[in-house]
C-alpha positions as CSV (number, residue, x, y, z in Angstrom):
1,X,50.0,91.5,108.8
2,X,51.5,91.1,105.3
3,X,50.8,94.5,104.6
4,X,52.6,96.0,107.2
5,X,55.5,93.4,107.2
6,X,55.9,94.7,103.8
7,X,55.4,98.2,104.4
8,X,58.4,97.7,107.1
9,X,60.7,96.4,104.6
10,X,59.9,98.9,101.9
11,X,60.8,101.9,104.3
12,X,63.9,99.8,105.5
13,X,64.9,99.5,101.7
14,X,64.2,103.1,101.2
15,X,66.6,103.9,104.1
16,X,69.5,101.8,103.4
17,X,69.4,103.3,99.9
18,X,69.8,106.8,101.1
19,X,73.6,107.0,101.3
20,X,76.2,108.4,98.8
21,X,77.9,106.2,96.5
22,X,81.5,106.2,96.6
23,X,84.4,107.4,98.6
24,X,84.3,110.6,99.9
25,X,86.5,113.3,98.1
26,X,87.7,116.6,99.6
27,X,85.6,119.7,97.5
28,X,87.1,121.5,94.8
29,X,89.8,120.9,91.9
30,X,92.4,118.6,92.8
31,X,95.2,121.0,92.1
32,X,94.3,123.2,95.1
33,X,93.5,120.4,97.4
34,X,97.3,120.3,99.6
35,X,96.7,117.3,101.7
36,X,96.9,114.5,102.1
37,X,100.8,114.8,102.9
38,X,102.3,114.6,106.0
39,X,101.5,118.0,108.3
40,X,104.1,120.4,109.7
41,X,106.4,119.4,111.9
42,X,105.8,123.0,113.5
C-alpha cells in the first residue's frame, strides 16, 4: 500500500514537472518578429 501510494505520487511529480519554464516567446530574432501591434484595419 505504501509502495504504490508512493509510486502514484512519484509519477504525479514526474508529470507536473514536464512543462516549459517561462513565457512563451514567438520563434526567431526579435527584429523580424512584427507583432504584437495592433493588425490592419484592412
Amino acid at each position: 500500500m505504501t509502495r504504490s501510494l508512493l509510486l502514484v505520487l512519484l509519477a504525479c511529480a514526474a508529470l507536473a514537472a514536464c512543462g516549459r519554464a517561462g513565457a512563451p516567446s514567438p520563434p526567431g530574432p526579435a527584429s523580424q518578429v512584427i507583432y504584437p501591434h495592433q493588425y490592419p484595419s484592412e
